[in-house]
N, C-alpha and C positions, 0 to 999 in steps of 0.2 A: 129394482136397482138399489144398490148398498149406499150410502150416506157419507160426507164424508166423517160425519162422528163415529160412524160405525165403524168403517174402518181403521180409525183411531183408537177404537178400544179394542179392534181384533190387535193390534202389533202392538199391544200395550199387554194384552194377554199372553202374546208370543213372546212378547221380552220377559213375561215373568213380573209385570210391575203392576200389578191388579189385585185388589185384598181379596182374601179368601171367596168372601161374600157374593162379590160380582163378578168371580171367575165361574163360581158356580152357578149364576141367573144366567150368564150368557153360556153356557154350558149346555142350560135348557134352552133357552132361546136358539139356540142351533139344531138342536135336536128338532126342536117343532120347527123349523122354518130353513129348508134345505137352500134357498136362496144364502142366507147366509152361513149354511155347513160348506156352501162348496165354493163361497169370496175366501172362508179361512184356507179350504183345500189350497184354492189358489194362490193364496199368500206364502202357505206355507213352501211351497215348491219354487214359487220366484225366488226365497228367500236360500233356498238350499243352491239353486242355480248363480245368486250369485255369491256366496258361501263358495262353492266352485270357484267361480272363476277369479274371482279374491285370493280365494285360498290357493292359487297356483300361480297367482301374481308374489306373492308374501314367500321368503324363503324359509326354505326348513330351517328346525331350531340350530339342528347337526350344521348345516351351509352358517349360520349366522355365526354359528361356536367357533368354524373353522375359519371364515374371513375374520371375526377377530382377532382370532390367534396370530394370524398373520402379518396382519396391522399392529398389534404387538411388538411381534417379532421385528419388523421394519423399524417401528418408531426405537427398538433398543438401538439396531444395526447402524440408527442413524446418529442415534446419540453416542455412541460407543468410537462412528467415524470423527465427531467431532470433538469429542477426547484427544483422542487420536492426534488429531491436526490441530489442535490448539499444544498438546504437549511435542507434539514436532516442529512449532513456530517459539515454542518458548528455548528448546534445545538450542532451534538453527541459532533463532538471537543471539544468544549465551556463547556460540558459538563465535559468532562476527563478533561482538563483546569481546569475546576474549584474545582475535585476533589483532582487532584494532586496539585493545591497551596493551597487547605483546607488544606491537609494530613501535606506540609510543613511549612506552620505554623503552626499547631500542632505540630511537632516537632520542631520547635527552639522553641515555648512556653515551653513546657515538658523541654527542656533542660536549657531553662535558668530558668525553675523555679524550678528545681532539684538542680542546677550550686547555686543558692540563699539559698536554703534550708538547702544546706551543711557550705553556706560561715558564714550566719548571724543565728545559731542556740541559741536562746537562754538562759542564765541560767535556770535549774530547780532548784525548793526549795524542800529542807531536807524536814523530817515531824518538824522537829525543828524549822522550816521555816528560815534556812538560805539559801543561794544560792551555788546551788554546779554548778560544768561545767560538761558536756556530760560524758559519759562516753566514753571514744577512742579504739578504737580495733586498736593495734598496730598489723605489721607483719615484720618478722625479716625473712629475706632471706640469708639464707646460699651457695653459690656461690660452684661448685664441679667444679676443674677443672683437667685436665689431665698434663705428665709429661712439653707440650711446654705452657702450661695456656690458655690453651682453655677451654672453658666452656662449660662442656657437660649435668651438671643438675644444678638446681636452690631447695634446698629444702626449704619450707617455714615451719615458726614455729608463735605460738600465743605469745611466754614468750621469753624476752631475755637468760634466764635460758638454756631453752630447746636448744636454738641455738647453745650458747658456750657448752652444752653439749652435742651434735651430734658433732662440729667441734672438738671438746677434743676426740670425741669415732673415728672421720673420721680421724684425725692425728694420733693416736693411730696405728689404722689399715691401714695405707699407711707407717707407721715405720716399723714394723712388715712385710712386703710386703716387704720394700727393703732390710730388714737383711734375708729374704727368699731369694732373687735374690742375694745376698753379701755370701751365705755362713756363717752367723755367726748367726745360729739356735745355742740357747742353751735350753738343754733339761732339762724342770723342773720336770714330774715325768713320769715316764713311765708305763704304767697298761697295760698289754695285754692279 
């Protein structure tokens, strides 16, 4: 039976890692002693069986060269999309950018050429051709407020007329309102 030193220096021989010297004592020593020429036999054949089956576990160089390539190719394909979608996210931007300061200079234009139109209007001329000025649409706000003067409606009117005459009809009827609460109803004609 083989040792396990022996065997040690049989796969230290088959690696190649043995000095000249005691390649060639165990060289002899196989030769006289068949017990250990046919442990090497053995070895050597295990060794080729799994060499085998390794070796068809491991891909070829050619498979290795070409899933590289591939993976290559991908990792460009993938960086080349994200070029891609960064330089279409930077356009879209640029794009809403340039629609939203269009829109806002359009409006402070609109506004200050409305702001202009109201300020510096014109005289128009009579058919008499003299110069008259605009014609103004006044509005007269009448203020409603309650017993502590809070203001709970605002009515608007086009004629200073109409205004003092809501607020003549609205004092009227808030007189009339407290001689109800006062007790000093007096009765002008009765019909039942």
């Amino acid at each position: 039976m083989i040792s396990d030193e022996q065997l040690q220096l049989l796969e230290l021989y088959l690696d190649g890692e043995l000095p000249p010297e005691e390649a060639r004592a165990l060289e002899a020593r196989m030769a006289a002693q068949p017990e250990l020429a046919e442990a090497m036999r053995q070895l050597r054949s295990e060794r080729k069986l799994r060499e085998g089956y390794f070796g068809a576990l491991e891909p070829q160089e050619v498979a290795v060269i070409e899933i590289a390539g591939r993976a290559l190719a991908h990792a460009h394909q993938v960086v080349a999309m994200r070029r891609a979608r960064r330089r279409w996210l930077a356009a879209t931007s640029m794009r809403v950018f340039g629609y939203a300061s269009a829109a806002a200079a359009l409006l402070v234009i609109g506004l200050l050429l409305g702001r202009l139109a109201h300020q510096n209007v014109p005289p128009t001329s009579h058919a008499n051709g003299g110069p008259t000025q605009p014609a103004m649409t006044a509005v007269y706000n009448v203020s409603i407020t309650d017993e502590s003067g809070k203001v709970v409606g605002v009515q608007k009117f086009k004629s200073l007329d109409e205004a003092q005459r809501f607020s003549e009809d609205l004092q009227n009827w808030q007189d009339r309102q407290e001689q109800l609460r006062n007790g000093q109803v007096t009765l002008r004609s009765a019909k039942f």
